[in-house]
N, C-alpha and C positions, 0 to 999 in steps of 0.2 A: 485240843479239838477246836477250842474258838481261834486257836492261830492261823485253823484252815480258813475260815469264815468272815475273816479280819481281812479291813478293807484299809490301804494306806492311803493316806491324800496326801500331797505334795513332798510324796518321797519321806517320810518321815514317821518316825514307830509311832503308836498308839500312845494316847496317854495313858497312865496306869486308872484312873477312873473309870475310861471306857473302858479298859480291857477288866477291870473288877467289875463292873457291871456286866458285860458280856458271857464273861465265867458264871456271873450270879442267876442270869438268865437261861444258859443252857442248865445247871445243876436245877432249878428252877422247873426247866421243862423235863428233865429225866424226874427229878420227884414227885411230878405230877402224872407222869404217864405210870409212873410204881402204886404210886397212891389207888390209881384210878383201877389199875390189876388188881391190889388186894381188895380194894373196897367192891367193886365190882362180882369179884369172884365170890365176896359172900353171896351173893342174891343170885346170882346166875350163873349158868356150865358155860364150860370153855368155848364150844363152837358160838352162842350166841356174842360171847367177847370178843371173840374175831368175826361175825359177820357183824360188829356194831364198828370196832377198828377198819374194818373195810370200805365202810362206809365214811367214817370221818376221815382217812389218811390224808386226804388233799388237805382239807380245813384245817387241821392240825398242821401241818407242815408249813402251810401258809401264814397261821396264827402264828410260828416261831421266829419265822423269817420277819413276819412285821416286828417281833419283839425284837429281834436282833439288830433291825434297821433302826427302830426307833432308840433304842440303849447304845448302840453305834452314835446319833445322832444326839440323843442328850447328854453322854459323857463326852463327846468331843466340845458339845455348848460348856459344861461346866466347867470344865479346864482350860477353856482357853476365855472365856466371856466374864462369867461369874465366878467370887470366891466365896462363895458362901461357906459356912460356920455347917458342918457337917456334926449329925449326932447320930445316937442309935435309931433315931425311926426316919432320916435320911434313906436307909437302904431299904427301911419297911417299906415307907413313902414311894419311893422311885418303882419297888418291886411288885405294885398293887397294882401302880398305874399302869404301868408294861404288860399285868397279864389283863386290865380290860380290856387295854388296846387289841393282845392277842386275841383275847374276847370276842370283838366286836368284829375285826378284822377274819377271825375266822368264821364269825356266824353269815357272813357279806360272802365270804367264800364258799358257804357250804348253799347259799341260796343262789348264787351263778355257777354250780356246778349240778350237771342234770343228776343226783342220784336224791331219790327220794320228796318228801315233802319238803314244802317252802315252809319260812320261817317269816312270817309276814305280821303277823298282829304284838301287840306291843306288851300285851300278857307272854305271848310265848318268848319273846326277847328275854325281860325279867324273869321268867321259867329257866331259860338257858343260859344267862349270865348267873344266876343264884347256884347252879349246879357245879355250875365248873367252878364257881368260886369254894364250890365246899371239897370240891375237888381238888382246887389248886390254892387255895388259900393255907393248910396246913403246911406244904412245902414253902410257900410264897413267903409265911412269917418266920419262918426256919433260917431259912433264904437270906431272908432281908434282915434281920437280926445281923449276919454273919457280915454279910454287904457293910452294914452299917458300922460295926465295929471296923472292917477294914477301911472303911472313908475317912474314922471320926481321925485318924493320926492322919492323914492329906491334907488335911484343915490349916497345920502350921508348915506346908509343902507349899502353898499357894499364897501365902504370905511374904515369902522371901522376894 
C-alpha cells in the first residue's frame, strides 16, 4: 500500500529506511484508528463514533499525509546525509515525532476546515494533543519498537 504513496526522485527506488519508516507509519495510522474504535466504543454507541469520524475525516487524512511526507522526507535525509548508529528507541524516537507532526498538522486542519468549534486557546491544544497521544501512542511504541529493531541492522548497510 505504501508503494502506492511512494514518491520517486530522480528516477531511483526508495531507500529501504524510508520505505521502513513509511510502512511503520501507515501500520501506525491503522493501529490508531483500531485503537480509537475499541477504546472509544467502550464509552459510547456506534452512531455517536461515526458522527465524531465524520467530523474528523479531513484532519485525519490530512494528519497522515503530513506523516507520510515528513517520514518520506526524514528517511530520504538519513540515508543519504547522515549515518547515524541506529538503536531500538531510533524507530520509538522518529515514530513519536511523526505522529505530533500528524498532531499538530491535523489540529491546523481541523481549525481551516468549517466543521465545528475552533481550536484556539493553548489548554485546548494540550487537551488534544494529550488525547491522541493516549490514542496513538500505544500503537506509536508497538510501532517503533518494530521500526527500530528493523533500522538497528542498516546501521552497518551505511557503513560500507
Amino acid at each position: 500500500m505504501v508503494e502506492v504513496l511512494a514518491i520517486k526522485l530522480d528516477k531511483k527506488d526508495m531507500q529501504s529506511i524510508t520505505k521502513k519508516i513509511l510502512y511503520a507509519v501507515v501500520l501506525e495510522s491503522f493501529g490508531t484508528l483500531l485503537t480509537f474504535f475499541v477504546l472509544y466504543s467502550l464509552f459510547f454507541n456506534v452512531q455517536e463514533i461515526i458522527m465524531f469520524l465524520g467530523i474528523l475525516w479531513f484532519p485525519g487524512i490530512i494528519a497522515v499525509i503530513a506523516m507520510l511526507a515528513t517520514g518520506y522526507t526524514l528517511g530520504e535525509f538519513l540515508s543519504t546525509s547522515l549515518k547515524p548508529r541506529y538503536t531500538l528507541t531510533s524507530g520509538i524516537i522518529i515514530l513519536f515525532v511523526l505522529l505530533l507532526i500528524g498532531i499538530v498538522v491535523g489540529v491546523l486542519a481541523f481549525n481551516l476546515s468549517n466543521e465545528g468549534d475552533k481550536i484556539t486557546r493553548m489548554e485546548s491544544w494540550m487537551a488534544v494533543i494529550l488525547v491522541f497521544l493516549l490514542f496513538g501512542g500505544i500503537p506509536t511504541l508497538i510501532v517503533g519498537i518494530v521500526l527500530g529493531k528493523k533500522l538497528k541492522p542498516l546501521h552497518t548497510d551505511n557503513l560500507k
